[in-house]
TIMAR-799971 format. One record per residue: x, y, z of N, C-alpha, C, CB in turn; residue in three letters. Coordinates in pm, 1 decimal, padded with zeros to 6 digits. Glycine has a CB too. Layout:
<nodes>
node nu = X, nv = Y, nw = Z, cau = X, cav = Y, caw = Z, cu = X, cv = Y, cw = Z, cbu = X, cbv = Y, cbw = Z, code = ALA
...
</nodes>
This chain:
<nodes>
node nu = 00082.5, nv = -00119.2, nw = 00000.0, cau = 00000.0, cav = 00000.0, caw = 00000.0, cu = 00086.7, cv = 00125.3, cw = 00000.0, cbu = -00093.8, cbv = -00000.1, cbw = 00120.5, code = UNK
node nu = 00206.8, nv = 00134.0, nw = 00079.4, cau = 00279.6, cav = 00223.6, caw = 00097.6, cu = 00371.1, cv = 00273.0, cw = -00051.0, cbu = 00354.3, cbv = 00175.1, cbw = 00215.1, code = UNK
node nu = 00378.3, nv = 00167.2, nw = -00119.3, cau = 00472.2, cav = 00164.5, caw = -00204.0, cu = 00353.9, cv = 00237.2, cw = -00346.3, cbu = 00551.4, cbv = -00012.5, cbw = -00213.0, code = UNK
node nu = 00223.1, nv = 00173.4, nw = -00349.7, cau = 00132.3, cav = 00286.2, caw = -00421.2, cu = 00090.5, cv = 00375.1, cw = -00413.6, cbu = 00061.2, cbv = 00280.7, cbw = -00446.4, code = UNK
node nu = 00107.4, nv = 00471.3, nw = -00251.2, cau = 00094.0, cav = 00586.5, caw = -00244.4, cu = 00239.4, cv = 00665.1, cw = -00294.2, cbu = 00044.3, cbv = 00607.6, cbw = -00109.7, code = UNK
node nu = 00353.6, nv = 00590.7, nw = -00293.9, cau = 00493.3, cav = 00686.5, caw = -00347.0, cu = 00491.9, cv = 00638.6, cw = -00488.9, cbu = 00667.6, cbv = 00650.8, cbw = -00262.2, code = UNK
node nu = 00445.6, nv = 00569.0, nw = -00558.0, cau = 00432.6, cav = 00610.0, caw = -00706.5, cu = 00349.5, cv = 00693.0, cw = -00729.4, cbu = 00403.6, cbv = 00518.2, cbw = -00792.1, code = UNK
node nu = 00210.1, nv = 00676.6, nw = -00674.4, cau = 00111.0, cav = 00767.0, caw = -00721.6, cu = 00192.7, cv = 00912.8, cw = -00723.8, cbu = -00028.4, cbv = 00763.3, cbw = -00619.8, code = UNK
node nu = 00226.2, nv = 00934.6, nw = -00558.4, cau = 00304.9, cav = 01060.3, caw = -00567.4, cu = 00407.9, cv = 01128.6, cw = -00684.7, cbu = 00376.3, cbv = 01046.4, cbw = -00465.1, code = UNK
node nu = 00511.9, nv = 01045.5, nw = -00709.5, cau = 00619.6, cav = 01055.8, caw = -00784.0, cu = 00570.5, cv = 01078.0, cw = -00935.9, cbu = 00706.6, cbv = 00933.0, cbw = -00761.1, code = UNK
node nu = 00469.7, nv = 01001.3, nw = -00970.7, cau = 00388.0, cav = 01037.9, caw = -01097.2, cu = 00330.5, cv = 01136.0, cw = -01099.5, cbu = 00300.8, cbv = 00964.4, cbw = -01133.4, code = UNK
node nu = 00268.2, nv = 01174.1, nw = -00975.0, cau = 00169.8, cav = 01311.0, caw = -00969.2, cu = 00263.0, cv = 01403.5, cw = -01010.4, cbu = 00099.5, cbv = 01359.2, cbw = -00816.1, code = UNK
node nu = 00383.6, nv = 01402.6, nw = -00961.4, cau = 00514.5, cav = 01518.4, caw = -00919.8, cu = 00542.6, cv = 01514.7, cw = -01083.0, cbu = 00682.8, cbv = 01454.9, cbw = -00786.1, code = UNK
node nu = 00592.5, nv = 01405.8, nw = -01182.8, cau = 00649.6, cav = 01404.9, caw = -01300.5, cu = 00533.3, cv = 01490.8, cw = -01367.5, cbu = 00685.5, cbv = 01256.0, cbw = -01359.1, code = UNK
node nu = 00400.0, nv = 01452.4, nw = -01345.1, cau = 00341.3, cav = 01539.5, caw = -01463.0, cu = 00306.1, cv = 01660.5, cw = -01437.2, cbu = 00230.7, cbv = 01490.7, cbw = -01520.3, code = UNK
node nu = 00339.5, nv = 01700.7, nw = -01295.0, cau = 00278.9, cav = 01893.7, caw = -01275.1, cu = 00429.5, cv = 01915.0, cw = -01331.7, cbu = 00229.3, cbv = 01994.4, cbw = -01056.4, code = UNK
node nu = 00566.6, nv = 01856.8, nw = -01358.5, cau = 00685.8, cav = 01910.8, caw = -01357.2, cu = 00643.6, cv = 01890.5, cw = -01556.9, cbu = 00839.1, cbv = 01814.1, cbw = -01247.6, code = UNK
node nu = 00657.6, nv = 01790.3, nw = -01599.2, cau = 00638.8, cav = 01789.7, caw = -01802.8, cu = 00500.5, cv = 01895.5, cw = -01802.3, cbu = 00577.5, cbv = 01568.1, cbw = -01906.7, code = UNK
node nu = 00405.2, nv = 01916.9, nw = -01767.7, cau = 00341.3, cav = 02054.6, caw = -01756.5, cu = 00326.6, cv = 02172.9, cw = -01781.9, cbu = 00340.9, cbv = 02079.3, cbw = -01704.3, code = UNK
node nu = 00396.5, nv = 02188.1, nw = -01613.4, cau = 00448.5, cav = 02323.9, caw = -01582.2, cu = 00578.1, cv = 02350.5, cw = -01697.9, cbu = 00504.4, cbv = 02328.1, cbw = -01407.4, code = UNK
node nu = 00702.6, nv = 02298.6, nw = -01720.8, cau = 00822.8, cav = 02311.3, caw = -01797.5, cu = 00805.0, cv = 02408.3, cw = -01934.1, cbu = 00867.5, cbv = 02162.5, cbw = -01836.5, code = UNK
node nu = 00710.3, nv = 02408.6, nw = -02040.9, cau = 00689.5, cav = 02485.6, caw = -02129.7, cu = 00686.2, cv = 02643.2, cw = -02057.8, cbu = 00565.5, cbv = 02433.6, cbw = -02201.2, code = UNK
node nu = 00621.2, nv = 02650.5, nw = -01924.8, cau = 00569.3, cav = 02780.3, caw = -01910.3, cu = 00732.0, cv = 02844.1, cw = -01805.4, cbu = 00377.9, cbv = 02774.1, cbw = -01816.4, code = UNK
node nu = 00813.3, nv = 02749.0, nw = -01779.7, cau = 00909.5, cav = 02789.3, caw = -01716.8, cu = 00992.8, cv = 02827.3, cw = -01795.0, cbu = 00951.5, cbv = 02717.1, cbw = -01640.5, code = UNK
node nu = 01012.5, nv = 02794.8, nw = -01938.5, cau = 01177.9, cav = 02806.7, caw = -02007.0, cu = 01136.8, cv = 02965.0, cw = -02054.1, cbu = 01234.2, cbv = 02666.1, cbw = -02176.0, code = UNK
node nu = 01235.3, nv = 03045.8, nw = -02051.9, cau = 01227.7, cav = 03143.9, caw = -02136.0, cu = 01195.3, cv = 03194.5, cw = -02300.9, cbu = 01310.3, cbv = 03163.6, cbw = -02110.9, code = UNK
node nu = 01123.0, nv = 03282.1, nw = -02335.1, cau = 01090.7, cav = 03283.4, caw = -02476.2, cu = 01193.0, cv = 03278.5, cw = -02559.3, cbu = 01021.6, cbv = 03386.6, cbw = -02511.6, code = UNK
node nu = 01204.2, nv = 03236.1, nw = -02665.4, cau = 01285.8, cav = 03249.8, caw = -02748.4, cu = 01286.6, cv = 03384.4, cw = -02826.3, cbu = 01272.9, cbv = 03148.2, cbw = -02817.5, code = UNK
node nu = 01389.0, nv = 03462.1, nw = -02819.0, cau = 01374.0, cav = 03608.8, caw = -02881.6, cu = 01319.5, cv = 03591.9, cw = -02959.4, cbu = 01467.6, cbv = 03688.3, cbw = -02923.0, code = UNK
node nu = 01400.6, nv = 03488.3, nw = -03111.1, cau = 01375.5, cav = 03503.6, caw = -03232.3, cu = 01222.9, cv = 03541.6, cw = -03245.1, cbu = 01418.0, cbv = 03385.9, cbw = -03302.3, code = UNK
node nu = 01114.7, nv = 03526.8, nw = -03186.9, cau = 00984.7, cav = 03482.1, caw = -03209.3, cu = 00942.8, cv = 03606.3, cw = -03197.0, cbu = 00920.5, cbv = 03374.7, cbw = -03123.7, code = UNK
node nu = 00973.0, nv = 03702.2, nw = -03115.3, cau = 00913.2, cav = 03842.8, caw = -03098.5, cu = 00852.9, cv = 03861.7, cw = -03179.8, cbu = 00980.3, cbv = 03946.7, cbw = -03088.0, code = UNK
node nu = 00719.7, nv = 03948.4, nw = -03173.8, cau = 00668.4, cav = 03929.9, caw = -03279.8, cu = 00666.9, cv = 04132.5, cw = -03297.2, cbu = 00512.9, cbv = 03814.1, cbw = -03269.9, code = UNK
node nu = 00675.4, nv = 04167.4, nw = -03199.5, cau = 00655.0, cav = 04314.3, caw = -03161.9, cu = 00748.6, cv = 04373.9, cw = -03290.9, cbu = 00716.3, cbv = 04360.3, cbw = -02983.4, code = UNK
node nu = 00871.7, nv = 04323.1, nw = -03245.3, cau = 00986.0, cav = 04351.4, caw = -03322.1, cu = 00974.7, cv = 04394.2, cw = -03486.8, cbu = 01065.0, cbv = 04229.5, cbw = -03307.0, code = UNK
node nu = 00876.9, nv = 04304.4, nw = -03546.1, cau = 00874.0, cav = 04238.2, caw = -03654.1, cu = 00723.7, cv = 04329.3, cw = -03724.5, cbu = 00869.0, cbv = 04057.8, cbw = -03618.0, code = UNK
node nu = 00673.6, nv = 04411.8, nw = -03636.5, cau = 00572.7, cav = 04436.8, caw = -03702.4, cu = 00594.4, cv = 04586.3, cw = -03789.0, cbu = 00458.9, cbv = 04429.4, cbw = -03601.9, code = UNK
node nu = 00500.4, nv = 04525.7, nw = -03912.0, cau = 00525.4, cav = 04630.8, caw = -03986.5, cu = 00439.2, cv = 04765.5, cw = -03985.1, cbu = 00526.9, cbv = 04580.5, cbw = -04101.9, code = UNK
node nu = 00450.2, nv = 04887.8, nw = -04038.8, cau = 00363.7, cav = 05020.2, caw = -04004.6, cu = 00226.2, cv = 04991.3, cw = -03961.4, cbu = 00349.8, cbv = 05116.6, cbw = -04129.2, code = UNK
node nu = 00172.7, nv = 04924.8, nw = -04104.1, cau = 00059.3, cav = 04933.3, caw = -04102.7, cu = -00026.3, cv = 04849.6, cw = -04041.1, cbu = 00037.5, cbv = 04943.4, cbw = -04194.7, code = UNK
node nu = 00069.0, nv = 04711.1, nw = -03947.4, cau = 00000.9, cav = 04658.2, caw = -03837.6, cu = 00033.1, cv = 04729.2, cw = -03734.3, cbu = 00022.1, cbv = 04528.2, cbw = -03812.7, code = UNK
node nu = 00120.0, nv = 04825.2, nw = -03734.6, cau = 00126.7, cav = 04889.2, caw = -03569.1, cu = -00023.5, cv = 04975.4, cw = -03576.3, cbu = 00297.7, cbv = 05023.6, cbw = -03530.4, code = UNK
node nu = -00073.6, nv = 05044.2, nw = -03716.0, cau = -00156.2, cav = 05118.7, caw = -03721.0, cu = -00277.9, cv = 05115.0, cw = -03674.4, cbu = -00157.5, cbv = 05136.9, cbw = -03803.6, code = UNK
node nu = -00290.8, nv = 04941.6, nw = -03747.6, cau = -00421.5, cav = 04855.4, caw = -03698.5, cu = -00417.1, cv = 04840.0, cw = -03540.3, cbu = -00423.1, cbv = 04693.1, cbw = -03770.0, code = UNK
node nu = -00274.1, nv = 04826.6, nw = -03497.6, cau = -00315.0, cav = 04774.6, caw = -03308.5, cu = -00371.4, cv = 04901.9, cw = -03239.2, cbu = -00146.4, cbv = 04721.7, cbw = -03191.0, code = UNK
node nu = -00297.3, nv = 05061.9, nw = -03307.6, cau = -00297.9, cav = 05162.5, caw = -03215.6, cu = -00449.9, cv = 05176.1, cw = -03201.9, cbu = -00216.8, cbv = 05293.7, cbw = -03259.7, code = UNK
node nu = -00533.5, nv = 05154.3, nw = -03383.7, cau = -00654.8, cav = 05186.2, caw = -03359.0, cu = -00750.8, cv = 05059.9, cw = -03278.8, cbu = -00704.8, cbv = 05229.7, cbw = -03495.4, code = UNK
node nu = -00741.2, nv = 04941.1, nw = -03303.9, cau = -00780.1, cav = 04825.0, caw = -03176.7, cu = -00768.1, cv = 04927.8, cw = -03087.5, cbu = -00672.2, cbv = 04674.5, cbw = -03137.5, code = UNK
node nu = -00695.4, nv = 04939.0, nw = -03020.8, cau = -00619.8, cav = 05056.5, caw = -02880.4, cu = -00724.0, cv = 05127.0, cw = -02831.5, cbu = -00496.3, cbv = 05191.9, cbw = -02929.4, code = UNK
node nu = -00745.4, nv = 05226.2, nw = -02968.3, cau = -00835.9, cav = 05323.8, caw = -02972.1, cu = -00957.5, cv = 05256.9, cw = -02943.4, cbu = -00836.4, cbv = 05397.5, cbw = -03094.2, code = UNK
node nu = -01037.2, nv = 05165.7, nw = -02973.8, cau = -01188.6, cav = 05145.7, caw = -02959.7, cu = -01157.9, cv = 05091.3, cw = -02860.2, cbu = -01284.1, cbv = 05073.4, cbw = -03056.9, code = UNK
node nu = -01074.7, nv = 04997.6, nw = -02798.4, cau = -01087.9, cav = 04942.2, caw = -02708.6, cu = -01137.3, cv = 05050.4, cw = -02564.2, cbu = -00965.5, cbv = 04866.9, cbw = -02711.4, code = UNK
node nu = -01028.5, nv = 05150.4, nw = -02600.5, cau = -01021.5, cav = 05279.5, caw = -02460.7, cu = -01165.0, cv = 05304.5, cw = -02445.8, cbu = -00930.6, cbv = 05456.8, cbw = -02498.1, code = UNK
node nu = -01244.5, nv = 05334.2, nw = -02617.2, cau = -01317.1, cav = 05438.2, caw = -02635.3, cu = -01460.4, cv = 05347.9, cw = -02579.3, cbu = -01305.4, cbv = 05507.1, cbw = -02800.9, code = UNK
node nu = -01464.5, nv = 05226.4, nw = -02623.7, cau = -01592.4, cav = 05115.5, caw = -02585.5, cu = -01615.2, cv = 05126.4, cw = -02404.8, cbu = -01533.5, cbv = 04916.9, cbw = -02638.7, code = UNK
node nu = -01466.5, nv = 05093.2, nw = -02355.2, cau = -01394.8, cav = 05055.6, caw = -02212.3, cu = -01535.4, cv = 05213.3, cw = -02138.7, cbu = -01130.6, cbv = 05096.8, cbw = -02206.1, code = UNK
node nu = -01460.2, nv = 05286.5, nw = -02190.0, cau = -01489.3, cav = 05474.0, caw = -02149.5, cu = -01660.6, cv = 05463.0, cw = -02143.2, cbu = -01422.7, cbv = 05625.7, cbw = -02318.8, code = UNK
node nu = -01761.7, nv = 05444.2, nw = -02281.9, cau = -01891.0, cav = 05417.9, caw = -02294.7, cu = -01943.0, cv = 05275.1, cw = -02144.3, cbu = -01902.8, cbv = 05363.1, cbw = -02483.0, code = UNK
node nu = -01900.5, nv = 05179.8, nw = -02150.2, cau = -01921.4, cav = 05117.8, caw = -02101.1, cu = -01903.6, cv = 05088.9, cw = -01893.1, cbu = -01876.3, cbv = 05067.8, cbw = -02195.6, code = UNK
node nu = -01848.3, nv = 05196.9, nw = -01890.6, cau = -01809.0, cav = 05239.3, caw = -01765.5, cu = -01868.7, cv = 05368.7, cw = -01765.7, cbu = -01660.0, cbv = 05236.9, cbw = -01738.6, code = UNK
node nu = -01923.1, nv = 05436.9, nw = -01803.3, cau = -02023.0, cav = 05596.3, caw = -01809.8, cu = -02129.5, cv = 05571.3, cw = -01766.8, cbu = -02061.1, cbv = 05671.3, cbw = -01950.3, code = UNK
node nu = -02156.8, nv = 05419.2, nw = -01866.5, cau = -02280.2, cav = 05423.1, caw = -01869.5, cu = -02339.4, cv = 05305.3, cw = -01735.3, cbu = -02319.3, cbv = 05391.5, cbw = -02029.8, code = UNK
node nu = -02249.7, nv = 05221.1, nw = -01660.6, cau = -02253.0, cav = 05180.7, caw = -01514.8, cu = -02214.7, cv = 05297.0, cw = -01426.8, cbu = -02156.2, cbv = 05060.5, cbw = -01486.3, code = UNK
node nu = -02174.5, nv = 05339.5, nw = -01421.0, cau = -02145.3, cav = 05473.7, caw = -01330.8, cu = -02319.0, cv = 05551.9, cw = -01298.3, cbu = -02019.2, cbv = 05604.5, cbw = -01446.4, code = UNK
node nu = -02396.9, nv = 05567.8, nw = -01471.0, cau = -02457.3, cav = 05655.8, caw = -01451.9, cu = -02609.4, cv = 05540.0, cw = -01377.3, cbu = -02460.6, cbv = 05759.0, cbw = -01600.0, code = UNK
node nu = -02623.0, nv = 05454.9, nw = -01419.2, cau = -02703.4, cav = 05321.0, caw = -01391.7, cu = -02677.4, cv = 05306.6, cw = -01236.4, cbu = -02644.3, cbv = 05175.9, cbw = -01486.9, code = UNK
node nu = -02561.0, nv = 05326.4, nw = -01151.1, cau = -02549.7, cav = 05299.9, caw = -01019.6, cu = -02559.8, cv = 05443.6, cw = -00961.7, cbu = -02418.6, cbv = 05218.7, cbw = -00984.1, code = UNK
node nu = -02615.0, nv = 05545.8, nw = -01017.2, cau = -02645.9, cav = 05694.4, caw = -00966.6, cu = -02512.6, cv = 05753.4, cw = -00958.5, cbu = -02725.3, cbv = 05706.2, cbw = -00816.0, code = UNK
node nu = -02358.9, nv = 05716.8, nw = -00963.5, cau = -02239.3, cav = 05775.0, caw = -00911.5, cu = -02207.1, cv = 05920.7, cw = -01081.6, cbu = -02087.0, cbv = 05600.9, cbw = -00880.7, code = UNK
node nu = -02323.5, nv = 05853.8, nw = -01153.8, cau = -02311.3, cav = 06023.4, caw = -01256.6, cu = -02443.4, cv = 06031.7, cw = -01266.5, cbu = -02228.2, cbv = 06035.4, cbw = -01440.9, code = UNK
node nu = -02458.8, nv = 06195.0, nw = -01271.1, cau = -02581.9, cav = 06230.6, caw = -01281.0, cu = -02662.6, cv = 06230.7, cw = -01421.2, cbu = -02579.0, cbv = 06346.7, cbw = -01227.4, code = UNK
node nu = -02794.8, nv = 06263.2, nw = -01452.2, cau = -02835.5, cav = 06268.5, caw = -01578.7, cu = -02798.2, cv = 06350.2, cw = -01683.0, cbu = -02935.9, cbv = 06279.6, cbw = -01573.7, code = UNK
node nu = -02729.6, nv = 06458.8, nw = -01628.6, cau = -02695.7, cav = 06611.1, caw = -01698.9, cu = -02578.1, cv = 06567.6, cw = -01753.8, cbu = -02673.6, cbv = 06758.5, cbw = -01596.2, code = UNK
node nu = -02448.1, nv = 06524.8, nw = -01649.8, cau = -02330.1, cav = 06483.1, caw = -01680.6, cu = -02316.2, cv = 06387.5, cw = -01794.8, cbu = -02281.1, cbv = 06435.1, cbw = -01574.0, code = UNK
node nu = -02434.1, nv = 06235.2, nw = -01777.4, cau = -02425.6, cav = 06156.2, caw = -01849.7, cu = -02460.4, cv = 06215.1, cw = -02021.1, cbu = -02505.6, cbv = 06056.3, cbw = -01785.1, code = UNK
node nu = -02574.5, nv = 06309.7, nw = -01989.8, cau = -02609.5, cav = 06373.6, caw = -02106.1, cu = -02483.7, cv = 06418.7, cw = -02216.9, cbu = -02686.6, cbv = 06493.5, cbw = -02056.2, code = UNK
node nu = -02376.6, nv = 06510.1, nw = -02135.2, cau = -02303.4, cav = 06568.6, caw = -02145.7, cu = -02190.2, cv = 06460.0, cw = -02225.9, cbu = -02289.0, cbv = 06633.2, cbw = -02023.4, code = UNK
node nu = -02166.6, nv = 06361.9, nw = -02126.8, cau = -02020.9, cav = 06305.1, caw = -02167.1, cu = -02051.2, cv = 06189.9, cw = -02288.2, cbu = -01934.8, cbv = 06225.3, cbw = -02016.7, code = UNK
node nu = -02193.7, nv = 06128.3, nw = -02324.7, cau = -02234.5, cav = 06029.0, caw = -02410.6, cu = -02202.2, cv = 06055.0, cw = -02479.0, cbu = -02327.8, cbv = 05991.0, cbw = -02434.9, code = UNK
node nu = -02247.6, nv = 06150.2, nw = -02579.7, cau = -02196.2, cav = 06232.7, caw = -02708.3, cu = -02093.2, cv = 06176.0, cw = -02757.3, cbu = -02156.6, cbv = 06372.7, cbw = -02688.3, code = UNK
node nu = -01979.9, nv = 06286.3, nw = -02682.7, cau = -01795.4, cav = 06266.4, caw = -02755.3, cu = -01799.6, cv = 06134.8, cw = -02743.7, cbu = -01631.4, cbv = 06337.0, cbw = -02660.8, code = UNK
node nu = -01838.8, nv = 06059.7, nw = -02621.8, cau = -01780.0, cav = 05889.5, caw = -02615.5, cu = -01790.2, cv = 05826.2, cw = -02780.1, cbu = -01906.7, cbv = 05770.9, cbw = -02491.2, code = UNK
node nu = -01915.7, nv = 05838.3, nw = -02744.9, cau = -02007.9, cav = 05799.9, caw = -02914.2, cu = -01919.4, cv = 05809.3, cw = -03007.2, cbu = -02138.2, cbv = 05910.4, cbw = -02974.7, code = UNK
node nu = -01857.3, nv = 05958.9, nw = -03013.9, cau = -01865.5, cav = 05974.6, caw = -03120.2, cu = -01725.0, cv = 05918.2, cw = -03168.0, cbu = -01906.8, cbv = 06103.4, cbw = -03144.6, code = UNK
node nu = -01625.5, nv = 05950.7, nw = -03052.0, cau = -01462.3, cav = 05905.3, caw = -03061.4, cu = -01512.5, cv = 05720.4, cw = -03057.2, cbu = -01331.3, cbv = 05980.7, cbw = -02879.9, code = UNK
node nu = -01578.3, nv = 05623.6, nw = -03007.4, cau = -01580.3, cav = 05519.6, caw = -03019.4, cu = -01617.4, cv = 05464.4, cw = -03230.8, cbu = -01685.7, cbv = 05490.2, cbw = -02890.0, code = UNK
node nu = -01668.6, nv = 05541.7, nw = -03222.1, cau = -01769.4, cav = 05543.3, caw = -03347.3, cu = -01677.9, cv = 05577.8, cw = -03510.3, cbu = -01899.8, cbv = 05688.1, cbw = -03309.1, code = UNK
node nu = -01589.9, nv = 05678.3, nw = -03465.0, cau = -01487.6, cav = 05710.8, caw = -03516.3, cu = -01357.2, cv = 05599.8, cw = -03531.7, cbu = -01464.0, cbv = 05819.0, cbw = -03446.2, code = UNK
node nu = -01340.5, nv = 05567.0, nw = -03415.2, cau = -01218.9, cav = 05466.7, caw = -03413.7, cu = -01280.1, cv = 05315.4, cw = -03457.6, cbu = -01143.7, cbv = 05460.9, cbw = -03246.1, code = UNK
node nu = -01384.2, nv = 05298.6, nw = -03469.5, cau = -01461.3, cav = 05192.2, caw = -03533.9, cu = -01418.3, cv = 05171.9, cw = -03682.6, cbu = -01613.0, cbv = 05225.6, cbw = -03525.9, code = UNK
node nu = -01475.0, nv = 05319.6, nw = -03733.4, cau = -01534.9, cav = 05334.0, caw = -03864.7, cu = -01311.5, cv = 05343.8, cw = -03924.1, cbu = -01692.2, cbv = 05528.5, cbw = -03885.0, code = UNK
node nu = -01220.0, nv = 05402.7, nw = -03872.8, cau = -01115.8, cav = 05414.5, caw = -03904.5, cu = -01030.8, cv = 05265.4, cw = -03876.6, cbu = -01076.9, cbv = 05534.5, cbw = -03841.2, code = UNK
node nu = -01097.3, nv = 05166.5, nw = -03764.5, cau = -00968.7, cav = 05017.0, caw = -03801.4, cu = -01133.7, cv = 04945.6, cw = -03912.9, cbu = -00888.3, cbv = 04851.6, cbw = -03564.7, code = UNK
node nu = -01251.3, nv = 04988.4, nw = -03943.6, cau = -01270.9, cav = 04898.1, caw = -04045.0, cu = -01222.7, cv = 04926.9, cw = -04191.4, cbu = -01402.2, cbv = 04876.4, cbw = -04045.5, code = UNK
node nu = -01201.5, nv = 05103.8, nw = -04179.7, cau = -01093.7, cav = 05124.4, caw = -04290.7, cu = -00993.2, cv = 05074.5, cw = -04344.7, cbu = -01048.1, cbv = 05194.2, cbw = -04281.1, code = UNK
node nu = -00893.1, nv = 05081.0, nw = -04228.7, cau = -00789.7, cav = 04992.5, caw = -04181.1, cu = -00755.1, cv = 04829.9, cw = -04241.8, cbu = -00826.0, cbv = 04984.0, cbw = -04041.1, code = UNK
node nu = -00903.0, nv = 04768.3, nw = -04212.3, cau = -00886.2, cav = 04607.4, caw = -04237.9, cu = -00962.2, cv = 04624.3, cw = -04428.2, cbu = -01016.4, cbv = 04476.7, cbw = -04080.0, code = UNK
node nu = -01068.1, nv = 04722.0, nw = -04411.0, cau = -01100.8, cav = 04690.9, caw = -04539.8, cu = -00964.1, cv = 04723.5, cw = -04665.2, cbu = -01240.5, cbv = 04782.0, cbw = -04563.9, code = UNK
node nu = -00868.8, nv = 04802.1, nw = -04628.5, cau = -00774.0, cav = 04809.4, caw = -04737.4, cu = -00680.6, cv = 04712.6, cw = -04718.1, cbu = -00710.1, cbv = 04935.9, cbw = -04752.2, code = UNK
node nu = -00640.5, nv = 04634.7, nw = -04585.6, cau = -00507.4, cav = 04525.6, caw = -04646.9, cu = -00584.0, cv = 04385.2, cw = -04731.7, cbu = -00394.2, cbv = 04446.4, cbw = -04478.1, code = UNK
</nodes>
């Protein structure tokens, strides 16, 4: 009995270690991919970037204003630009994808 609880163990141990091992070794530079990118995909990420902020911004206004912490006037106020900069950075990465 003793002797199948220290394999079980020792097996348990081998496979969290073949596992875990991929996530321990360091990246291989070559692979960077950052490095490697060209204009007009940096262009595409900045604008991703952009809607992401601009959605993030709408979507937090509009819980803010839903949990009373903004008022109706304010919300009035700040919907607009959100809109319109989300709406904008939309309409500029489908530009973006529609030309490559």
């Amino acid at each position: 009995m003793n002797a199948a609880i220290v394999l079980g163990a020792v097996l348990g141990a081998l496979c969290v270690v073949l596992v875990a091992l991929p996530f321990l070794r360091e990246p291989d530079p070559v692979s960077d991919e950052i490095e490697k990118m060209t204009p007009e995909r940096q262009r595409r990420l900045a604008l991703a970037e952009e809607r992401d902020r601009a959605l993030a911004a709408l979507k937090e206004l509009e819980a803010d204003h839903r949990n009373g912490r903004v008022n109706d006037e304010d919300y009035r106020a700040s919907i607009g630009p959100l809109r319109r900069e989300a709406a904008g950075a939309l309409r500029a990465l489908d530009g973006e994808v529609g030309q490559a």
